[in-house]
C-alpha positions in Angstrom: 60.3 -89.9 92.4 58.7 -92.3 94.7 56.0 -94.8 93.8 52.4 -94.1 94.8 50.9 -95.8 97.3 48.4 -98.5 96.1 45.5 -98.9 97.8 42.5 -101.1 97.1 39.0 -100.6 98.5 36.4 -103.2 98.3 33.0 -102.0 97.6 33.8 -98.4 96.3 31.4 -97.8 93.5 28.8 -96.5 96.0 28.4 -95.0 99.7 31.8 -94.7 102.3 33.6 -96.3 100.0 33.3 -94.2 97.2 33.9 -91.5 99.7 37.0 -92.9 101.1 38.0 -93.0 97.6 37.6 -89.6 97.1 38.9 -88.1 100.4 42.3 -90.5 99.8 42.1 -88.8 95.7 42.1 -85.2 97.5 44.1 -85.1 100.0 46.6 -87.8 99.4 48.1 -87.4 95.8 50.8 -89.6 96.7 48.3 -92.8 96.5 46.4 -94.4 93.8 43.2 -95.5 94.2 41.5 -99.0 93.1 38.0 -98.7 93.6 36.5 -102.8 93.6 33.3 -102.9 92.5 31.0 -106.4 91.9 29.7 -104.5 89.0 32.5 -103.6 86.5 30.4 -101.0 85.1 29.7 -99.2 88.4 33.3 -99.3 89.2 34.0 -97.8 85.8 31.4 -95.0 86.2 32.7 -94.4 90.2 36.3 -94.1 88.5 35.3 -91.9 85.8 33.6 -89.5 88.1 36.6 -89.1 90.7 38.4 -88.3 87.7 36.3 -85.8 86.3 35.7 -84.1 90.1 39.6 -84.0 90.3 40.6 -83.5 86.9 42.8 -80.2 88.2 45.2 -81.9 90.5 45.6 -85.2 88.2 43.9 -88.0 90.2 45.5 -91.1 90.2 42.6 -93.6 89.9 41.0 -97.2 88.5 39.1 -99.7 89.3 38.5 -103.4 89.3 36.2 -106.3 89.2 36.0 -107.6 92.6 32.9 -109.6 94.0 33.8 -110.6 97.7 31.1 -113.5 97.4 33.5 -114.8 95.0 36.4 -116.7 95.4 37.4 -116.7 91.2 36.2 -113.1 91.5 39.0 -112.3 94.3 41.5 -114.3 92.7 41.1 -112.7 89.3 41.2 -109.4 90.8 44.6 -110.1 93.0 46.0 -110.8 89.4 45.5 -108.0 87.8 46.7 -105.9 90.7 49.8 -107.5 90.8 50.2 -107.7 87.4 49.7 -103.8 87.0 51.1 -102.7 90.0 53.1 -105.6 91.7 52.2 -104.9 95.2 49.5 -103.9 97.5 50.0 -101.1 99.8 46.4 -101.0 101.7 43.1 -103.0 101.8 40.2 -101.6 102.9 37.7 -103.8 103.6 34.5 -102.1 103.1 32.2 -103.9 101.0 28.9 -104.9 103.4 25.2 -105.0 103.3 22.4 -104.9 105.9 19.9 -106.9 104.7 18.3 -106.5 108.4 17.2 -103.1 106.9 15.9 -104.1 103.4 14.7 -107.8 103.7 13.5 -108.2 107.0 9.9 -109.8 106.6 10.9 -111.0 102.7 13.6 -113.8 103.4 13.5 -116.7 106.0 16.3 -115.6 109.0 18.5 -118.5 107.6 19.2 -117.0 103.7 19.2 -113.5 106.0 22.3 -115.0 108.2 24.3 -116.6 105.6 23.7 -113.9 102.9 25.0 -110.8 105.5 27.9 -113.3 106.5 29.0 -114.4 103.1 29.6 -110.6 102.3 30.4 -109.1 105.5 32.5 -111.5 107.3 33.6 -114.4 105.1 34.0 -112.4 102.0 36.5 -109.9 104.0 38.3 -112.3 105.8 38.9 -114.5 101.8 39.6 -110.9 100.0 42.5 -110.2 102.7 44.1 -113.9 103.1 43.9 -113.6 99.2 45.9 -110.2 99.0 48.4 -110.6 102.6 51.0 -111.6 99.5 50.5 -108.5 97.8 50.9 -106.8 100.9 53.9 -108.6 102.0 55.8 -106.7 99.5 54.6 -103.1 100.9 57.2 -101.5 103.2 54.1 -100.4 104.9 51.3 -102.6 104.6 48.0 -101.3 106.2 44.0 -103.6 106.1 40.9 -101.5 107.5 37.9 -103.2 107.9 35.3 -101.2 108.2 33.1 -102.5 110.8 30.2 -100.8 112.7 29.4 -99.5 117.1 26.3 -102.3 116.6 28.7 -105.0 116.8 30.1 -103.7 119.9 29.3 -106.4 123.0 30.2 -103.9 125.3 27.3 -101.6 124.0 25.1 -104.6 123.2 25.5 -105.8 126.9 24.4 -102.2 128.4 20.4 -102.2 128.0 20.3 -98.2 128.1 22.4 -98.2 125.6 20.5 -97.5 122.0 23.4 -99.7 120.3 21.3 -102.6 122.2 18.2 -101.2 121.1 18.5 -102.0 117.5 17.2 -105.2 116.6 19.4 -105.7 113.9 20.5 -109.6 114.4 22.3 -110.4 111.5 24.1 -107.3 110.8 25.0 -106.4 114.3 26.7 -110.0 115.1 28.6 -110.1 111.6 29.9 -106.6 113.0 31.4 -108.4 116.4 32.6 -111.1 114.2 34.4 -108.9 111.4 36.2 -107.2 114.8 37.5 -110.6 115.9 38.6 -111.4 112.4 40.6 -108.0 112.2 42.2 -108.7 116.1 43.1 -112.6 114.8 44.8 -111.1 111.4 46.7 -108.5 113.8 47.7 -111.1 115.7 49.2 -113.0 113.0 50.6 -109.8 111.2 51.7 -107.4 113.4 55.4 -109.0 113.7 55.6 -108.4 110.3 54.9 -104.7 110.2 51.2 -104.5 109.5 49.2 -102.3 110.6 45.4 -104.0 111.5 42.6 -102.0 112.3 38.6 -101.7 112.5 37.2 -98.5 112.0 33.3 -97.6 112.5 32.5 -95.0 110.0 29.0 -93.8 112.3 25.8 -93.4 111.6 25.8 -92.7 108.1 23.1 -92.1 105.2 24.2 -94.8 102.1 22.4 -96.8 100.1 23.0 -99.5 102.6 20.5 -98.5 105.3 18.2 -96.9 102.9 19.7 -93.7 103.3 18.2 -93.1 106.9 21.8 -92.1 108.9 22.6 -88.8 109.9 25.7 -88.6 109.2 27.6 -87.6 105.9 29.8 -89.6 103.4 32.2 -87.5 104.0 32.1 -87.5 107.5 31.8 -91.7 107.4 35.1 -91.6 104.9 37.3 -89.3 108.1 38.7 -92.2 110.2 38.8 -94.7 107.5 40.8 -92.8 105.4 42.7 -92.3 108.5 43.7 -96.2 109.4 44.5 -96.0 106.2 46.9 -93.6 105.8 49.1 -94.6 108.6 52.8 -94.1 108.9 55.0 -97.4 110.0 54.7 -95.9 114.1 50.5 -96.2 113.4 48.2 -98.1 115.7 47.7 -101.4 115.0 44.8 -103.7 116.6 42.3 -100.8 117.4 38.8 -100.3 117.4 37.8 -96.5 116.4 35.9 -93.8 115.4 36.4 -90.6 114.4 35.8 -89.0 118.0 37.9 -92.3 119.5 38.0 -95.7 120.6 34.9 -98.2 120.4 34.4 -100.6 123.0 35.0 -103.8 122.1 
């Protein structure tokens, strides 16, 4: 019997990740899901619930400390994968905040800046340098980085669009700069047999935007779960959503 799949998905405990996780539990019982969480509890408790949801069909499920903000964090956590697993099949970048939404008014633009950058940008670009050796030894190595339609320039640059309408500074420009980290990481990969992609999940109600999107988790988790999934003939260097491409 082949081995599953491994896949690791930063910031799971809560929101698309957690339903990534569980979309990739159901329909794919060929994988096993890591679910990193900066709280070990929460990512404990997010485990224990996929498993008790899909007790029936024997979910394959665990979870790990992961803090993206950390660079011992990431490090300890790429240990203990290897050491239980050996390899790493797929990252998913997910882990982000909007502090645009939150802490607008509270914090001085500066801490605002480097806080939404030291999650959304540097800490994805550290988590996947850190784990490119893990995925070295996948015969089909896959990162999505979940990125967001607000960091698109095109739609930032059309003034009817209502992608330019949201004044949401920090979050919007970590968004174009996540996209340029995926493209320079495909660049550097793709001879190698990776597959590279940003996906925008949509508009959807988490916990980071205060639970004012429209969308569904589930509908969020669709085209994620989809990058992520890909066979060795996959896309690589996209930009999508689940009705298409994004505009860069």
């Amino acid at each position: 019997m082949a081995s599953k799949a491994i896949v690791l998905i930063t910031g799971a405990n809560r929101g698309i990740g957690f339903g990534v996780a569980r979309r990739l539990v159901r329909e794919h019982p060929n994988y096993h899901v890591i679910i990193g969480s900066r709280d070990a509890t929460q990512g404990r408790e997010a485990a224990s619930t996929l498993l008790a949801e899909e007790a029936s069909s024997s979910p394959s499920i665990s979870s790990v400390e992961l803090d993206v903000t950390s660079d011992t964090s990431i490090s300890a956590a790429k240990q203990t994968i290897e050491k239980e697993h050996g390899r790493l099949d797929v990252l998913i970048n997910n882990a982000g905040i909007a502090l645009d939404v939150k802490e607008k008014g509270k914090i001085s633009l500066r801490e605002m800046m480097q806080r939404t950058y030291d999650v959304n940008v540097f800490g994805a670009s550290v988590v996947t340098d850190t784990f490119i050796p893990l995925l070295e030894k996948s015969d089909n190595p896959r990162i999505v980085f979940v990125s967001s339609s607000l960091g698109s320039l095109t739609f930032a640059a059309d003034t009817n669009s209502q992608f330019s309408k949201e004044q949401f500074l920090a979050y919007k420009s970590s968004k174009t700069a996540l996209n340029m980290v995926m493209l320079a990481y495909n660049s550097t990969l793709r001879e190698k047999g990776f597959k590279v992609n940003a996906a925008c999940p949509g508009y959807i109600a988490t916990n980071l935007n205060s639970f004012y999107g429209t969308g569904t988790v589930e509908e969020g988790s669709e085209n994620v779960a989809r990058l992520a999934t890909l066979g060795k003939d996959g896309e690589t260097g996209t930009f999508t959503a689940k009705d298409g491409p994004r505009p860069w």
